[in-house]
N, C-alpha and C positions, 0 to 999 in steps of 0.2 A: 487976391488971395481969399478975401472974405467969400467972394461970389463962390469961389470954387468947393469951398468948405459949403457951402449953402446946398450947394451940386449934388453934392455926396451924399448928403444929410436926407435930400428927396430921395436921386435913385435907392439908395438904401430902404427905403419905406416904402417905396413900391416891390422891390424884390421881395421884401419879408410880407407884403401882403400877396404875392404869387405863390409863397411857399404856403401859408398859410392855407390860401383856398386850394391849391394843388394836393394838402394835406388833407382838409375836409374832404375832397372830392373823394379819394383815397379811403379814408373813415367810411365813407357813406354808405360806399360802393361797396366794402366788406361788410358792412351793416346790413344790407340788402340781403345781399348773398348770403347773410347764413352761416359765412367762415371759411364757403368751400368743400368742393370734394372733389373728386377723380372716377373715371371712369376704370373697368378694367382694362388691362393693359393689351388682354388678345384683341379686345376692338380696335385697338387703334390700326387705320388704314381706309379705304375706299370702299364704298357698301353700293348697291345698285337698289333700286325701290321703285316698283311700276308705279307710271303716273307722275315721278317725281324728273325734274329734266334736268339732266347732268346726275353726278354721283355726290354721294351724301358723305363728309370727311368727315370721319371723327377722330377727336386723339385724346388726351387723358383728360381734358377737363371740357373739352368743345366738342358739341354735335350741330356739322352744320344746318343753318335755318331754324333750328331750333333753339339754341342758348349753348349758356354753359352752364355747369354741373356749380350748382347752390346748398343742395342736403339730398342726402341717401338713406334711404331706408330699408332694410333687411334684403338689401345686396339685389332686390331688384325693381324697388319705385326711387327716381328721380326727380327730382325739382330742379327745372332749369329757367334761369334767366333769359330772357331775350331783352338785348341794351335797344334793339332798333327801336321793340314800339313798347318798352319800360315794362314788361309786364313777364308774369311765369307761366308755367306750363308741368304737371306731372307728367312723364312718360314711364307706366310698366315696361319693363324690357326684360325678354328672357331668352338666354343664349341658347338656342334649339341646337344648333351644333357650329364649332369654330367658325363655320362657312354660312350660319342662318342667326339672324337677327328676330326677332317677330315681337311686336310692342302694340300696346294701346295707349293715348294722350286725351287730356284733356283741351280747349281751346286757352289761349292764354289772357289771362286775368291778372285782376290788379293782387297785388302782395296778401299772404296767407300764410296759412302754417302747412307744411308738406300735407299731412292725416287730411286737413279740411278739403284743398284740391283734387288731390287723391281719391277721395272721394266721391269726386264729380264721375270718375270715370264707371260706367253702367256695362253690365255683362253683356249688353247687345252691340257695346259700343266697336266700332271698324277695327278691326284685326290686321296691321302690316308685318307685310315681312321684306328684312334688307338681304341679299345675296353678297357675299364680298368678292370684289374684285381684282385690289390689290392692298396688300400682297398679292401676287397672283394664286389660286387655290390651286392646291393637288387634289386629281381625282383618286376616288377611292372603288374600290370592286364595285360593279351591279350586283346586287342582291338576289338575281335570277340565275339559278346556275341547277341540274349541266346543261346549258345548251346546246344543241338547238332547239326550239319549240316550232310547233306551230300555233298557232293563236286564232282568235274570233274578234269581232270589234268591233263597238255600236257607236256611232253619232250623235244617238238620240231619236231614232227611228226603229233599228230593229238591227238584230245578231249578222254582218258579215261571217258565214261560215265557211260558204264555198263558191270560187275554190280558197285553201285554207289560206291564210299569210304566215309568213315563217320570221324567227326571231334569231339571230345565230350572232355567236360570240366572235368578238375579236382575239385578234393577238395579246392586247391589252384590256385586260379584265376589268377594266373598266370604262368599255365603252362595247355595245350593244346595238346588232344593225335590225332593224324594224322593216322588213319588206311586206308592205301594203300589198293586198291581191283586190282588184275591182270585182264586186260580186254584182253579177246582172240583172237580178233581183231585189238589191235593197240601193234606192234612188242615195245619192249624196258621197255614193263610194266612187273609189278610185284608186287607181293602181298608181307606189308610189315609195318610194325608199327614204326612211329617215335614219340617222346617227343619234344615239342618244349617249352621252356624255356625265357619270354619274358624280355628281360632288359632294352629295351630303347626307346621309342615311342615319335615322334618329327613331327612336320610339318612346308614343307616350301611352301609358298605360299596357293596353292588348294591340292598341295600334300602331303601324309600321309607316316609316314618313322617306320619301325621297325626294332629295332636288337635282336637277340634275338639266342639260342644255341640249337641246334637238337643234339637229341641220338639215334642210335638205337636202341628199346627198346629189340628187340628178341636177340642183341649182344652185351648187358650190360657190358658182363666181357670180350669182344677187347678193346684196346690200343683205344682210339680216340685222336684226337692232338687236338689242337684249328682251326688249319686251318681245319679238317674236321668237328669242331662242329658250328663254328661261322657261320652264317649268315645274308644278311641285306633283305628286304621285302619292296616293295609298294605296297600300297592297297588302296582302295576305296569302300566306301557299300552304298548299296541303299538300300531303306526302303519303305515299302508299307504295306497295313491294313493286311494282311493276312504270309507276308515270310520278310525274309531280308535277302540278298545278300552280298556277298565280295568277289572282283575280285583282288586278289594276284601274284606279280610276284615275284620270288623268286633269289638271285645272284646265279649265278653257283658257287663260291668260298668265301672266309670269306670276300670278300669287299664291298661297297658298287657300282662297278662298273661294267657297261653292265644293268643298268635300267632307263630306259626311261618312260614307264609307269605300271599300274596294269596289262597293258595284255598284256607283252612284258617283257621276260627274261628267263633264262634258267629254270626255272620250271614257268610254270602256272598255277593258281587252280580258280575256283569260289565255293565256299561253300553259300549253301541253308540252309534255315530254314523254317520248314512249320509249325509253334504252335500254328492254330485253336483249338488243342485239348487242350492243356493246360492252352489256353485264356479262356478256359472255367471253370476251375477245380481249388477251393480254398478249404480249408481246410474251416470247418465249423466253424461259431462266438464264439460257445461253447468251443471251443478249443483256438481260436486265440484271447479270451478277455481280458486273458493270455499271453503275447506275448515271457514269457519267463516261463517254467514249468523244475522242478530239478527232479534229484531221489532221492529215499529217504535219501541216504547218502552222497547228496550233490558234488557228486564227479564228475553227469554230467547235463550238462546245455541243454534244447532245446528250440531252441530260433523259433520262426515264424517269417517270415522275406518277404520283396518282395512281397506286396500285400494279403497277407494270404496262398501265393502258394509255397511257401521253409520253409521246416525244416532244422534248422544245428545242430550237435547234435556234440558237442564239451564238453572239461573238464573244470570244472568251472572257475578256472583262465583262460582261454581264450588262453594256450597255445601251443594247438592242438586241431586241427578240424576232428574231426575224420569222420563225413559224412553230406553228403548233398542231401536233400531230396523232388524233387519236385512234387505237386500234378500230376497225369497225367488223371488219368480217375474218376470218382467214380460208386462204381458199387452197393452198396444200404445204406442205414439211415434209422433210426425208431425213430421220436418221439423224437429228439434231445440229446440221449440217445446213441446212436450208431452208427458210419459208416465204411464200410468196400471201400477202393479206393487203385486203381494204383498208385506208388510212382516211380521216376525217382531215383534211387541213386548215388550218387558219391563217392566214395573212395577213395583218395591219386588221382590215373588216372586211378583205375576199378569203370566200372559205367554196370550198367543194371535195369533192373523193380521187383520188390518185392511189397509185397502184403501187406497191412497196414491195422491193428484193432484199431480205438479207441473205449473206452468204458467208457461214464459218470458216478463218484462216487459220490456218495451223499459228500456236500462239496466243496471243491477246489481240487480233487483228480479225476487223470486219470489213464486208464491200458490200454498201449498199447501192441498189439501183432505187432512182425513183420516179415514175413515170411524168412524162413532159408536158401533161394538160390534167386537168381541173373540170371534173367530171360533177352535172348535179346528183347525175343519177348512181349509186357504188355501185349498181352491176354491172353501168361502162368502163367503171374506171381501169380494168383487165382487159375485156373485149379485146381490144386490139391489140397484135403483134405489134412491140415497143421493144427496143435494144440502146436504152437515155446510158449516158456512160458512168462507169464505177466512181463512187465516195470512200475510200478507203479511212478507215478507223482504228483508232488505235488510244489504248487505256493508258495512263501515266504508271502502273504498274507491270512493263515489259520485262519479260527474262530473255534473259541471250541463248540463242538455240545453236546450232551445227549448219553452218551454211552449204547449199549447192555448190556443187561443179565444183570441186576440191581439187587443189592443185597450182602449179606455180608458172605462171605465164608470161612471153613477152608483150609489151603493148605497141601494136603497131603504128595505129595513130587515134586522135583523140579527137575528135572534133569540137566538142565544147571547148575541152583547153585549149584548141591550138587559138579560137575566138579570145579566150584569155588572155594568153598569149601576148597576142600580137594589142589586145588592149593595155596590157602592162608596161609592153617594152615602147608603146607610145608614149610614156608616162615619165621612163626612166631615162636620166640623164645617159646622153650619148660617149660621154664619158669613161661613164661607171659600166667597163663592162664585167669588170663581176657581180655588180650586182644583176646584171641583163640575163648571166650567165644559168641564172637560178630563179625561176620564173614559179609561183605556185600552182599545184595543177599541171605540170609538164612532167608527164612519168615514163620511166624505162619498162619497168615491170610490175608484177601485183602477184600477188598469192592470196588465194580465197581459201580459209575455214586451214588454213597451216598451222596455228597459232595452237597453244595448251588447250583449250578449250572448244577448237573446232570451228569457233563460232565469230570469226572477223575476217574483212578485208581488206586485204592493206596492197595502197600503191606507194612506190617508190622510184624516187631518180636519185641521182648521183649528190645531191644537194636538200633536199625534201621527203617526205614520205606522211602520208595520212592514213587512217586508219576508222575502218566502219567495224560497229557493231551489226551481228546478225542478228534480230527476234523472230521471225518466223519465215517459210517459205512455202510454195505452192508451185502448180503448172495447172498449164491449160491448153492442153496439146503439143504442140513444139514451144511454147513459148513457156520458158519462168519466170517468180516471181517474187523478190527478196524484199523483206522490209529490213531495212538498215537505217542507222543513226551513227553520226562523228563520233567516235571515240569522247574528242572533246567540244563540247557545247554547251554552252550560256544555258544555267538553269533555268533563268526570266524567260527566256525562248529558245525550246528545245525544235531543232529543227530533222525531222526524223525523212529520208527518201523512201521511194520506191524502184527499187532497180530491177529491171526487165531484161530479160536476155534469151538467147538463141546458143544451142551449140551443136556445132556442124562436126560430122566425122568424130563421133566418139569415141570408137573402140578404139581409134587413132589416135588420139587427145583431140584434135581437131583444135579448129577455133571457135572462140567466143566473142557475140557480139554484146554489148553492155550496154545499156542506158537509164540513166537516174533521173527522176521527175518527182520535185518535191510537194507537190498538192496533192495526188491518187495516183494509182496506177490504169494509167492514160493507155488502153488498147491501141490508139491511133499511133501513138510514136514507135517508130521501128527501133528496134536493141539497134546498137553501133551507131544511128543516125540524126535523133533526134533526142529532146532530152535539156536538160541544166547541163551534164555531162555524158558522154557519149566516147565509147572505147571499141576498137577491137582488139582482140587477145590472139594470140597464138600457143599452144600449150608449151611449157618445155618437162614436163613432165609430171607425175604425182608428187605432194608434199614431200613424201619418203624419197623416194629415186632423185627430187630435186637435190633434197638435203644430202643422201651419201653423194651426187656428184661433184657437190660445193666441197663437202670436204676431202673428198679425194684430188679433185681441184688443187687443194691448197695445201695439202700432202704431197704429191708428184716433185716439186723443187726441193722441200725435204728429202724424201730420200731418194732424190737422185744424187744430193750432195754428200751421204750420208755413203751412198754407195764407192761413189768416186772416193771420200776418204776412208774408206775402209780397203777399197784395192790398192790403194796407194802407199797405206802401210802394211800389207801383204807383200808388196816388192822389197 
């Protein structure tokens, strides 16, 4: 018992001398340090830094390779510890923008006061800069706008001017295509297409700063590092009534250092713009009263933007922009009814000239055509005989108009329903034949534009009946052309058709052939045969002659009985 009391008595005095030194060590280490401090809180994350291999983590009190954060001073000199080899380090650091780091350090040395090391550091001393990586950055606009330019651009030798190199915008404004022209006259050029990618745009003083990441685009599938794709940019533009200018100097390597001004660095460019033609050319009021027109099934948006002279024609949630399309020339109109014009377009980063139809429908309804190739030249983008098929458009602000071919008809057969059909009664229990008996989409009859207002079409069976809105109509030789919408439909998606039709033997009532197609009004589909839904009609008469025959109809048993007991108390 004594020993084990003895036991206790040691370990016990070793533990409190563990605690003890574990405490000192503790004292010490905040002794050193100064008390501590923290970094800002937007640094924290993954920064890239030419020269340095791998990425540089920092978070609120650590930078890695460097230390951690010991004392701060007016929010941008730091004294940091490094535990590897016991010694500090001042680092200036000054946020150029979310996305840019840029610091000068001293070497690290034995313990001081922040002012004394601090001080080591000399105005000639090496200028870094960190890029961030992750978070991953959002790009932000290029600063060069309106594109397209042409441009000039030296190595370090002499002016590439001709032939020119062209600079043209994407879809997203913030990324910028660079097509290199080889000029045969100045040794070191070459013909050659980069992506420039813009992340950071900043100015200090008179001067404008950009960082931003090049790709080759003709060498998409090489290996690029960051040290081949990063780069920093000065520039300056001048502006005048007719062009606008920007004289660019570009770093030889991913830093910001070796520029002094726009026209001094290891690459130089000046990019032109001449867009007398375009200052002249808007899309016409009929079109743009409208500032935003859908298709019919809602799934794309074109909005008129920038003075009447850009179309973007994007998906209705707004989460791709699939083109962008600016007026360039126009080359005729009739009567506010029609114009045919030169369109600039842009794609993702393919852009060229294409040939643009609109065409006024009765209503709040357009049809645009738009040629099928991507011309560089806008005087081809017309040249040739082109018949690319109808985009029909249509404004969330539709009125209900007076529908065609009025009157009340039998339906002979259906073809989309009868597909229906026979798809439902697959479905439905063998059973249940009433419910087989009433299938949706299986109609007896239909009556177009009968209703109070002129302006509906409604089919019916003995069990069902649906009902369209009419908003506008048109023809185009024997064939017409209705825009109609469901009575009832899902405001979230409004699903509006195009019914197309034929009618044969008029003066006769004749019959009518019917077919609805919900994305445009589709030339290729025939009325009665093709189509979502697809009908032929037979007349039974006009609204009016329908209606007194219904109710003479159903008058006749009336007073036939009426008749009978009135002769029968005459007897």
């Amino acid at each position: 018992m004594a020993v084990l009391n003895v036991l206790r008595v040691r370990v016990g005095g070793v533990l409190l001398r563990v605690v003890l030194l574990l405490s000192l060590a503790v004292y010490s280490s905040y002794g050193r340090l100064g008390g501590g401090c923290t970094f800002p809180a937007e640094w924290t994350g993954s920064w890239f830094q030419s020269g340095f291999p791998g990425l540089i983590a920092i978070n609120s009190t650590h930078i890695h390779s460097k230390g951690e954060c010991s004392e701060t001073e007016a929010y941008d000199k730091f004294l940091l510890y490094d535990r590897t080899y016991d010694c500090y380090r001042c680092m200036v650091i000054h946020e150029k923008h979310k996305y840019v780091l840029q610091y000068k350090e001293t070497f690290c040395s034995p313990k001081d006061s922040l002012s004394t090391i601090c001080d080591e550091i000399s105005g000639d001393a090496p200028l870094y800069s960190m890029f961030r990586k992750e978070p991953r950055p959002e790009p932000e606009p290029c600063p060069f706008h309106p594109a397209p330019f042409t441009f000039t651009y030296n190595r370090g030798s002499s002016d590439c001017a001709y032939p020119p190199s062209r600079a043209e915008s994407c879809t997203d404004d913030s990324r910028l295509l660079l097509r290199y022209m080889a000029c045969p006259d100045v040794p070191g050029t070459e013909s050659n297409v980069e992506e420039l990618v813009c992340l950071a745009v900043w100015k200090e003083g008179s001067t404008r700063y950009l960082v931003g990441q090049i790709s080759q685009v003709q060498r998409r599938n090489s290996i690029a590092s960051d040290e081949d794709t990063y780069r920093c940019f000065i520039y300056k533009g001048q502006h005048s009534d007719k062009s606008t200018s920007y004289f660019i100097a570009q770093s030889g390597d991913a830093t910001c250092n070796g520029l002094s001004s726009p026209t001094d660095g290891s690459r130089t460019m000046k990019l032109t713009t001449s867009d007398d033609e375009h200052n002249r050319c808007h899309f016409p009021s009929w079109i743009v009263d409208h500032h935003k027109w859908f298709s019919l099934d809602h799934t794309h948006q074109y909005h008129f933007t920038t003075k009447n002279a850009t179309l973007k024609i994007m998906n209705t949630d707004g989460t791709f922009e699939e083109k962008r399309l600016v007026c360039h020339s126009i080359l005729g109109h009739k009567d506010k009814k029609f114009i045919k014009l030169v369109a600039h377009v842009t794609r993702g980063c393919e852009s060229g000239h294409v040939c643009l139809k609109f065409y006024r429908r009765e209503g709040n309804v357009l049809e645009l055509q738009q040629g099928s190739g991507l011309w560089e030249s806008p005087q081809d983008a017309c040249a040739e005989p082109d018949n690319p098929p109808f985009v029909t458009l249509i404004t969330t602000s539709l009125t209900p108009m007076p529908c065609p071919i009025q009157g009340r008809y039998s339906v002979q057969s259906s073809l989309a329903d009868r597909r229906l059909r026979r798809q439902q009664l697959s479905s439905v229990d063998s059973e249940s034949e009433s419910a087989a008996e009433c299938v949706a989409g299986d109609y007896d009859s239909a009556s177009i534009g009968c209703g109070q207002g002129q302006d509906t079409i409604e089919f019916k069976s003995s069990c069902t009946n649906t009902v369209y809105t009419c908003y506008g109509s048109w023809r185009e030789g024997a064939r017409g052309f209705v825009i109609a919408a469901p009575l009832a439909r899902p405001p979230a998606r409004p699903r509006t058709f195009c019914f197309s039709y034929t009618h044969h033997n008029e003066s006769a009532g004749g019959a009518v052939r019917l077919s609805a197609v919900p994305r445009a009004c589709d030339r290729d589909a025939l009325p009665g045969r093709h189509g979502d839904k697809a009908y032929n009609l037979t007349s039974n008469g006009t609204c009016e002659q329908s209606s007194k025959y219904s109710v003479a109809t159903r008058l006749t048993p009336a007073i036939t009985l009426i008749a009978l007991l009135v002769g029968t108390a005459s007897r």
